[in-house]
C-alpha positions in Angstrom: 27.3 13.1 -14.7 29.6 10.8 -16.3 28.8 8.9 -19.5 27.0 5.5 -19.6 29.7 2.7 -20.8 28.7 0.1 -22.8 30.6 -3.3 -23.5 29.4 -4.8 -26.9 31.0 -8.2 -27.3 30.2 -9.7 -31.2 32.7 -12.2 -33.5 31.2 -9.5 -36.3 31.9 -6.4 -34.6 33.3 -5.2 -37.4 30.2 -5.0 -39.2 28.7 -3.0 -36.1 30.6 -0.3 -36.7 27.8 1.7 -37.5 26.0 1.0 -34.9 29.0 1.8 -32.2 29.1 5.2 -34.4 25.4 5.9 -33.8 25.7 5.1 -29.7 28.8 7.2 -29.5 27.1 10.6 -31.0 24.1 9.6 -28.8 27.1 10.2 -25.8 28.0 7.1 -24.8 30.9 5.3 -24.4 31.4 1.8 -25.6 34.0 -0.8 -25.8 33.9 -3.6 -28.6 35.3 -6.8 -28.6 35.3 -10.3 -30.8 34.5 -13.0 -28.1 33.2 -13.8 -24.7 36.8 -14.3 -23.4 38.3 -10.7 -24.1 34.8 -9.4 -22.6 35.5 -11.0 -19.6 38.8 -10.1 -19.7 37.6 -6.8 -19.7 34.7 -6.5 -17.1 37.5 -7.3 -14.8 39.7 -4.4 -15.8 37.0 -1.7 -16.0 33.8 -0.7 -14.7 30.6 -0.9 -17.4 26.6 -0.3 -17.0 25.3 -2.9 -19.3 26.3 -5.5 -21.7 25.4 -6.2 -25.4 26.2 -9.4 -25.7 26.2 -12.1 -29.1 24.9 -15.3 -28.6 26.4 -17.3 -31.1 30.3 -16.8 -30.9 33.4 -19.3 -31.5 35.0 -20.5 -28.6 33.3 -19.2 -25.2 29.2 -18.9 -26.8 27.0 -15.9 -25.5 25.4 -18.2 -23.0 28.5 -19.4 -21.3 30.3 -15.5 -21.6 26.4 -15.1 -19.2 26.9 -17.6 -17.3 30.7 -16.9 -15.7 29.3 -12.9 -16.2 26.6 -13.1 -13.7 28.7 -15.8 -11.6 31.2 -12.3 -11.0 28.4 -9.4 -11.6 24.7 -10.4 -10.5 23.1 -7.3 -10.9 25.2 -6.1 -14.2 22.5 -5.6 -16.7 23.1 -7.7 -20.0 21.3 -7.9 -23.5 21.2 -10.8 -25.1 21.8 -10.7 -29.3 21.3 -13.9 -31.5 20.3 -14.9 -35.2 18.6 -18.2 -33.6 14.6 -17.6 -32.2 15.0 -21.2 -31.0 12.9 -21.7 -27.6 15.3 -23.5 -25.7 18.0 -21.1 -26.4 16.0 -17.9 -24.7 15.0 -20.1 -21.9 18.3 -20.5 -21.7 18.8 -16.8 -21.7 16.2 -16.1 -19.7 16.9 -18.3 -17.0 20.0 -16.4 -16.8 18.7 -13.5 -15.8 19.5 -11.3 -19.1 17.6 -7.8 -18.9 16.7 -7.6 -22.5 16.5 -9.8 -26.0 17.1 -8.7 -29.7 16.7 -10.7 -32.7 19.4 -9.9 -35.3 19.6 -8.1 -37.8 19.3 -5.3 -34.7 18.8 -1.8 -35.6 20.7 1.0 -33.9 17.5 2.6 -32.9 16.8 -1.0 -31.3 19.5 -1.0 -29.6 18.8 2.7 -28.0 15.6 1.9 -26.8 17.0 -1.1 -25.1 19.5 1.2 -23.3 16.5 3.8 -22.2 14.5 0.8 -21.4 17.5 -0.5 -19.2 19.3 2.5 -18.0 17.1 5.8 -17.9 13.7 3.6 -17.2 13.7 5.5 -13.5 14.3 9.2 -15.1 12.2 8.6 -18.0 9.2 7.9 -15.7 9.9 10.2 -13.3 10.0 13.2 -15.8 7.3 11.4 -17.3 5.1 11.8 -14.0 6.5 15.3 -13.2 5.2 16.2 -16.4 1.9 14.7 -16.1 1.2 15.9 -12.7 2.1 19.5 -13.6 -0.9 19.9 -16.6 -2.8 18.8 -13.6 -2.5 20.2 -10.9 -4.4 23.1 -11.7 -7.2 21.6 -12.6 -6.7 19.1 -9.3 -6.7 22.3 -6.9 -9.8 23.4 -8.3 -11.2 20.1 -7.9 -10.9 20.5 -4.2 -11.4 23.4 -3.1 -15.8 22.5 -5.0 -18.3 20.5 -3.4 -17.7 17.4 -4.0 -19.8 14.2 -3.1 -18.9 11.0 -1.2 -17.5 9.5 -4.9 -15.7 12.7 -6.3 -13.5 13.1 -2.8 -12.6 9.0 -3.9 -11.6 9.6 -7.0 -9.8 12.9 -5.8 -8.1 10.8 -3.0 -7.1 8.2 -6.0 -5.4 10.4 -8.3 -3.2 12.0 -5.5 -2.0 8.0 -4.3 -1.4 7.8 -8.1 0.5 11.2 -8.5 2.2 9.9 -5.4 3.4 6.4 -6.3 4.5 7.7 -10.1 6.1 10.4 -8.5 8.5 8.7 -6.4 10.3 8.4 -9.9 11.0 11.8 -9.5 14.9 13.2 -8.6 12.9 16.4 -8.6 12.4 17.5 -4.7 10.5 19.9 -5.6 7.5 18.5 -6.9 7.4 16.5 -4.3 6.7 18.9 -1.6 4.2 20.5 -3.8 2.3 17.3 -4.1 2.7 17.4 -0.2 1.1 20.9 0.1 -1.5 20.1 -2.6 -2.2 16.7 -0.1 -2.6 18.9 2.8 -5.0 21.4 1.2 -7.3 18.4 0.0 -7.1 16.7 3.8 -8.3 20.0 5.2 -11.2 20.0 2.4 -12.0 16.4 3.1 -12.3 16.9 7.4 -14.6 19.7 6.6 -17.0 17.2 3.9 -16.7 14.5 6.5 -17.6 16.7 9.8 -20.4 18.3 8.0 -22.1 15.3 6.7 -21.2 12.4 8.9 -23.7 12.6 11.1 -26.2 12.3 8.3 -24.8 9.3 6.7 -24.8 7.7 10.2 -29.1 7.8 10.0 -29.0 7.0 6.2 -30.1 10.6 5.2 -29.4 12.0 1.7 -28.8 9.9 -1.7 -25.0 10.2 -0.8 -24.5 8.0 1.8 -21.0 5.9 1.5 -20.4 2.6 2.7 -18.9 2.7 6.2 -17.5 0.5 8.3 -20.8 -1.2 9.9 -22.2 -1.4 6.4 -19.1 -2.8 4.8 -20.3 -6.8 5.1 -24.2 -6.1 4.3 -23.1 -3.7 0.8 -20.1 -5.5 -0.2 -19.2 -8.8 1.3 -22.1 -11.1 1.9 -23.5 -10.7 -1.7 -20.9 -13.2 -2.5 -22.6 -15.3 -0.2 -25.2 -15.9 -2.7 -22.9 -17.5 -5.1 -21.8 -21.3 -5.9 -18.0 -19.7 -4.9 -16.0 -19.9 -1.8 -15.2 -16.6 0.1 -11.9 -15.7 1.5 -12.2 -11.9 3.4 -8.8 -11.0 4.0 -8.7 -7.9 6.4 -4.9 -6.6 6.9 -5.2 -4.2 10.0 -4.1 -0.5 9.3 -3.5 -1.3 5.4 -3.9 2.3 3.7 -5.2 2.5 0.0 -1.4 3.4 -1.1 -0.5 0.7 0.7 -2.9 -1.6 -1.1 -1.7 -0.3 -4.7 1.8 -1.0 -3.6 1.2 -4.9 -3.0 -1.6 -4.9 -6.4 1.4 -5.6 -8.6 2.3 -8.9 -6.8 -1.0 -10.0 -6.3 -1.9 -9.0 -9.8 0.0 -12.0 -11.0 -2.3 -14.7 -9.3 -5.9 -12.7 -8.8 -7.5 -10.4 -11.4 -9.0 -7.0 -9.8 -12.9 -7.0 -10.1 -13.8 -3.8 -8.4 -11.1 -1.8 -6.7 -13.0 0.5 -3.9 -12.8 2.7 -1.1 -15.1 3.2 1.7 -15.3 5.4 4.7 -14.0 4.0 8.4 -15.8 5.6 11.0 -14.7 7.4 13.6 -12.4 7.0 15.6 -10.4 5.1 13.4 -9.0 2.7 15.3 -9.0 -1.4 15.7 -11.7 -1.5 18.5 -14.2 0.6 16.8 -13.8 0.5 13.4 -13.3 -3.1 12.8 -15.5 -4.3 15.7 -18.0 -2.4 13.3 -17.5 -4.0 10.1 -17.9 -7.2 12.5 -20.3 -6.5 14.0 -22.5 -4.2 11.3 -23.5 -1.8 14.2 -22.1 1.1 15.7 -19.7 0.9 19.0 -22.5 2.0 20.9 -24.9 -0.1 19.5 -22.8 -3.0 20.1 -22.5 -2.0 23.6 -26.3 -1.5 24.1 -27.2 -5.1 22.7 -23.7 -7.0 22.8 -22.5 -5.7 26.1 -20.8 -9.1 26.9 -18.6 -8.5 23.3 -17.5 -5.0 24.3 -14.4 -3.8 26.1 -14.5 -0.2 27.6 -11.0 1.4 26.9 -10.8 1.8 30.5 -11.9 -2.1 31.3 -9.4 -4.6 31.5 -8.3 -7.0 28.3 -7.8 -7.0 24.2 -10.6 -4.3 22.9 -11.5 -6.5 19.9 -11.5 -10.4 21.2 -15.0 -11.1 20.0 -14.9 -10.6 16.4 -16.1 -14.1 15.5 -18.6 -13.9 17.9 -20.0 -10.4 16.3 -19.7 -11.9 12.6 -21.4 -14.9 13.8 -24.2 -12.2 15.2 -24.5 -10.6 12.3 -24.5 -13.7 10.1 -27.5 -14.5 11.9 -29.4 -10.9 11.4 -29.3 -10.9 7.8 -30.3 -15.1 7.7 -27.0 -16.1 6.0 -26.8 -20.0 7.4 -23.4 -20.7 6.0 -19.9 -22.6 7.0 -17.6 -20.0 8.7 -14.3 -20.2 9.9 -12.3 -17.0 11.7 -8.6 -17.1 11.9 -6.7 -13.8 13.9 -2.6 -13.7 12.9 -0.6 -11.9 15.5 2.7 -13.5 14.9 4.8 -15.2 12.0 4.6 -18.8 13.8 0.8 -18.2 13.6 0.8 -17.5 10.1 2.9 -20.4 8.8 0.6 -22.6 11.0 -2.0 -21.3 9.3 -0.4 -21.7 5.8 0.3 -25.4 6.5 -3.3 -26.0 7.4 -5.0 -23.9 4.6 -6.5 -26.6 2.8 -8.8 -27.5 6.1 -10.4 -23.7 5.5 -11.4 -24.9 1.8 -14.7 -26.8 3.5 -15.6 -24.0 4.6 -18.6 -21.3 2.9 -16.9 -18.5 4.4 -13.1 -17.8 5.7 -12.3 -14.7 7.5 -8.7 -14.2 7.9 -7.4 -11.0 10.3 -3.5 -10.1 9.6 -2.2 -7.2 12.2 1.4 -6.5 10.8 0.9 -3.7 9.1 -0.4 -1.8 12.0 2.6 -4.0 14.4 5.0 -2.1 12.1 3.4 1.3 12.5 3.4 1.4 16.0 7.1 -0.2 16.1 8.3 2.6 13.6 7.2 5.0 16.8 9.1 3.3 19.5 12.3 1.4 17.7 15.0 3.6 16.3 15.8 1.4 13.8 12.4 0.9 12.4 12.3 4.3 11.9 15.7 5.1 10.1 14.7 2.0 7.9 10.9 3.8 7.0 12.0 7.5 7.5 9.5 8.6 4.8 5.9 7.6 3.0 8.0 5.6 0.0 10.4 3.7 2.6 7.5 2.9 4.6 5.3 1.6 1.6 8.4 -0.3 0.5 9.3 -2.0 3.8 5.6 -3.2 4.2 6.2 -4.7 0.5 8.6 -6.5 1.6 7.3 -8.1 4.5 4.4 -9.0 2.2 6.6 -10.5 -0.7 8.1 -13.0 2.3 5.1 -13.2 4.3 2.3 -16.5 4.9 -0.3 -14.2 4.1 1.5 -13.5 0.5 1.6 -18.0 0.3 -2.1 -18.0 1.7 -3.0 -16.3 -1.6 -0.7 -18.0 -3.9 -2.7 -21.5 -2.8 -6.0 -19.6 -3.2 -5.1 -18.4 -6.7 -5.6 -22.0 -7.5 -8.8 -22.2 -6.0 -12.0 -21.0 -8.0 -13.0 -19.0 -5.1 -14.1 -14.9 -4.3 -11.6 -13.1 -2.5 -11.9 -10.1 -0.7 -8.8 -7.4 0.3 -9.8 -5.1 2.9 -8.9 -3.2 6.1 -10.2 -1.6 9.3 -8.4 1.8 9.3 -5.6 3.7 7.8 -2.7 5.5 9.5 -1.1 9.2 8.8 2.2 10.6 9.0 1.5 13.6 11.9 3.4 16.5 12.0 1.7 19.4 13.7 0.6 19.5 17.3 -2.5 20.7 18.8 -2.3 21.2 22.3 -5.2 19.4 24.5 -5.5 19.6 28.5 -7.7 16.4 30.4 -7.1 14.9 33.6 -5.3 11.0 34.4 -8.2 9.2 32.8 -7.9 10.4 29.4 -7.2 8.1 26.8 -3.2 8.3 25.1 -4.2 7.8 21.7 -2.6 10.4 19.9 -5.2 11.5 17.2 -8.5 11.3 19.3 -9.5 11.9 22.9 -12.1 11.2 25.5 -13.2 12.2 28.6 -14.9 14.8 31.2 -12.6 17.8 31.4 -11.1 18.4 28.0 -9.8 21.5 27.3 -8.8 22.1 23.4 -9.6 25.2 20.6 -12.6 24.1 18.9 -11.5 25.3 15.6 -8.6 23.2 15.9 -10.6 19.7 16.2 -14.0 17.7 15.0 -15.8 17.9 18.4 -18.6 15.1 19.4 -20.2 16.8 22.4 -23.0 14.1 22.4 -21.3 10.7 22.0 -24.6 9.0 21.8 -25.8 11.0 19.0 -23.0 9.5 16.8 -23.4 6.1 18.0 -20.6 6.4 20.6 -20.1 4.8 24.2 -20.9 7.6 26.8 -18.6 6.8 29.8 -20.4 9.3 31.9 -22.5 12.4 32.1 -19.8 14.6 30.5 -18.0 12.3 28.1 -16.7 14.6 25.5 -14.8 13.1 21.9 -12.7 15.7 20.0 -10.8 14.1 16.7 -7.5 15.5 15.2 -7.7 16.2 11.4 -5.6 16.1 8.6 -1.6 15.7 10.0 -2.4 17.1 13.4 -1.8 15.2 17.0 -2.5 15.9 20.5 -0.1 16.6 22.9 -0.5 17.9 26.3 1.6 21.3 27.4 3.1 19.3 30.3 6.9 17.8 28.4 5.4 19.5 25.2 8.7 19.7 23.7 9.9 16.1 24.6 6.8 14.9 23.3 7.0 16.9 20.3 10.1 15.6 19.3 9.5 11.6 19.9 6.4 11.6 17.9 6.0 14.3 14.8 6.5 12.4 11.9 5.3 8.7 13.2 2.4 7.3 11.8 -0.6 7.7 14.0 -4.5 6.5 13.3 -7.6 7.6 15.1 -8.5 10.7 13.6 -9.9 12.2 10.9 -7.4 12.3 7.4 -8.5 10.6 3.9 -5.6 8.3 4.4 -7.1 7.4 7.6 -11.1 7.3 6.6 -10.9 6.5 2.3 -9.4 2.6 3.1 -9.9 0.0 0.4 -12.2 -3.3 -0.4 -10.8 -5.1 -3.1 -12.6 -7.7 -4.8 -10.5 -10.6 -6.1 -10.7 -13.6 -8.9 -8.3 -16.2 -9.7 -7.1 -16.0 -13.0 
């Protein structure tokens, strides 16, 4: 690796010599000139990695040597030096886009630090993290392979997102797919924690029972209700808890984090059941029994999930909340910017629920558009390309205005998604459904051992299309594909991000509650 080069530009170099000394035996190269004019002179001549730069120097000052620097170089790195703490002259600064600012006399250690901080931030916190995550694995591994509870598998589930984030940091590969492995081992764990007591959290048995989707509203949500406050419930379709602590950073600068959860989706994990659930506050086959006018069967005709204001207004009602609500669905970006432009109507309102679907648009387009999928070819690319649209998006604005707003806001989600990469062969007949991490029907032919089976749909609160209806659920990275064009569909979807089945990035999906600072 070549050496970092440094251009100092000071009218005192001379007294610096020290300090270009101390640099140079650290292994770096660096360049020192008297004025803004010869380091200008020079930037064009040679190729440097950052920029120590005086602010108080005869002819061209510091701030003007900036300005023409970053008019040439935008993304050169530059350190402001200067005798003066004078406001206006580090606003100046500032505003310039500097990366760092020392107060003379400077010390060479100073000055170091401000290189690390600058240069080797990335390595630093990736070795860092590598570091970190290596005293703990072991004691991670033995974590999840006991009996945990509904809380320990959260906090398990938590520390590998962190591991995961901090370790993106990492040059080292190799880490990497262990923390991969170590993922996989916990996602088998978790399938066999969540097939063995579902069914018991669905009738409320046990002291462990989670909050689930069709409890999500009663546990977490409408005890806001009771407050003097506003409530905005912001539910981002298919936003996985990674996901979530991606975007935290941005939102952190207008909201403070009161309680940052997790709950459990139920099964399948998909848009028509899991959010017409938290809706709703029943089971899909309890909204079927009593709502059967606000329930689409997959084989019926029409959107799956077009009366969620009519099932939130339902359950409104149940629990004798009589308050203002308004319900707004974005599907597109013209509908969000409408609804940007007209936020200030929803402020008259108790209770504002607002339903964003890109995250899970961009999932499903990463399957079937090439590009998207070069552009998010792995877990860090697509965390980063949903960060983006975020950053840019009417949803990010939406929040901005309510940061002003001495509201309660809620962050939350109806499912995750998983990246799939081992099939599991399945058999059924025409009228199967194609969702790729669950199936339905009267002839399904799988290996048990391979898949959560629901024999009795009706016991778990499912719809029971007929006599025979089966539900079989693909866990941890597995999907379904049939042995007819195995190989073709093999290829087109291992590694696209599927939801439906049975994974914690799937089921453990977050509800964050939000003040303005």
């Amino acid at each position: 690796m070549s050496k970092i080069r440094i251009l100092w530009a000071d009218d005192e170099i001379d007294m610096l010599k020290p300090h270009l000394i101390y640099l140079k035996e650290k292994g770096y190269d660096v360049d020192a000139v008297n004025s803004g004019d010869e380091a200008l002179d020079l930037l064009k001549e040679n190729h440097y990695d950052i920029v120590f730069l005086d602010e108080q120097m005869p002819g061209l000052s510091g701030i003007e040597t900036l300005e023409s620097l970053k008019a040439d170089f935008p993304n050169l790195p530059v350190v402001m030096i200067t005798k003066s703490e004078e406001e206006t002259i580090m606003e100046d600064a500032i505003g310039s886009n500097i990366a760092d600012y020392l107060i003379k006399p400077v010390k060479p250690s100073q000055i170091l630090l401000s290189l690390k901080r600058n240069l080797e931030h990335r390595q630093l916190a990736g070795e860092k993290a590598t570091m970190t995550y290596q005293q703990q694995f072991r004691e991670l591994s033995m974590r999840i392979m006991d009996r945990l509870d509904t809380d320990e598998w959260v906090d398990v589930y938590k520390k590998l997102v962190g591991y995961e984030l901090s370790l993106e940091k990492s040059d080292d590969s190799g880490i990497l797919e262990v923390l991969n492995m170590q993922k996989s081992e916990a996602n088998n764990a978790f399938s066999r924690f969540y097939e063995d007591n579902y069914h018991d959290w669905l009738y409320g048995k046990g002291d462990d029972k989670p909050t689930q989707s069709h409890t999500l509203m009663k546990d977490k949500v409408f005890p806001a209700l009771k407050e003097d406050k506003k409530v905005f419930f912001l539910l981002i379709d298919n936003l996985r808890y990674d996901q979530w602590r991606a975007i935290q950073p941005l939102i952190s600068r207008y909201f403070r984090v009161e309680s940052d959860e997790v709950f459990y989706s139920i099964l399948p994990t998909t848009t028509q059941y899991s959010r017409n659930a938290i809706f709703s506050g029943l089971m899909p086959n309890e909204i079927r029994k009593h709502y059967r006018n606000y329930w689409i069967d997959e084989s019926e005709e029409g959107t799956k999930n077009r009366f969620e204001k009519e099932l939130l207004e339902e359950q409104l009602k149940r629990f004798g909340i009589n308050k203002r609500m308004s319900y707004n669905k974005i599907l597109n970006l013209n509908a969000g910017k409408k609804l940007y432009e007209n936020i200030s109507n929803l402020m008259t309102n108790d209770f504002n629920v607002i339903v964003y679907n890109f995250v899970d648009m961009l999932s499903h387009a990463r399957t079937e558009m090439e590009i998207i999928r070069e552009l998010a070819d792995d877990e860090p690319a697509y965390r980063s390309l949903m960060v983006s649209w975020f950053e840019h998006s009417s949803l990010f604005d939406i929040i901005k205005y309510l940061s002003e707003k001495d509201i309660s806001l809620f962050i939350s989600t109806d499912h995750g998604s998983i990246k799939v990469t081992d099939p599991v062969k399945i058999v059924g007949d025409r009228n199967v459904n194609n969702n790729l991490r669950y199936k339905f029907g009267k002839s399904l032919a799988y290996n048990a051992k391979e898949v959560f089976e629901v024999k009795d749909p009706e016991e778990y609160f499912l719809p029971k299309i007929n006599v025979s209806t089966a539900y079989v659920f693909g866990k941890s990275n597995d999907f379904f594909v049939y042995p007819n064009n195995y190989n073709y569909h093999l290829k087109y979807y291992r590694n696209t991000f599927q939801h439906g089945g049975l994974s914690m990035e799937e089921v453990l999906i977050p509800i964050i509650s939000l003040t303005s600072k």
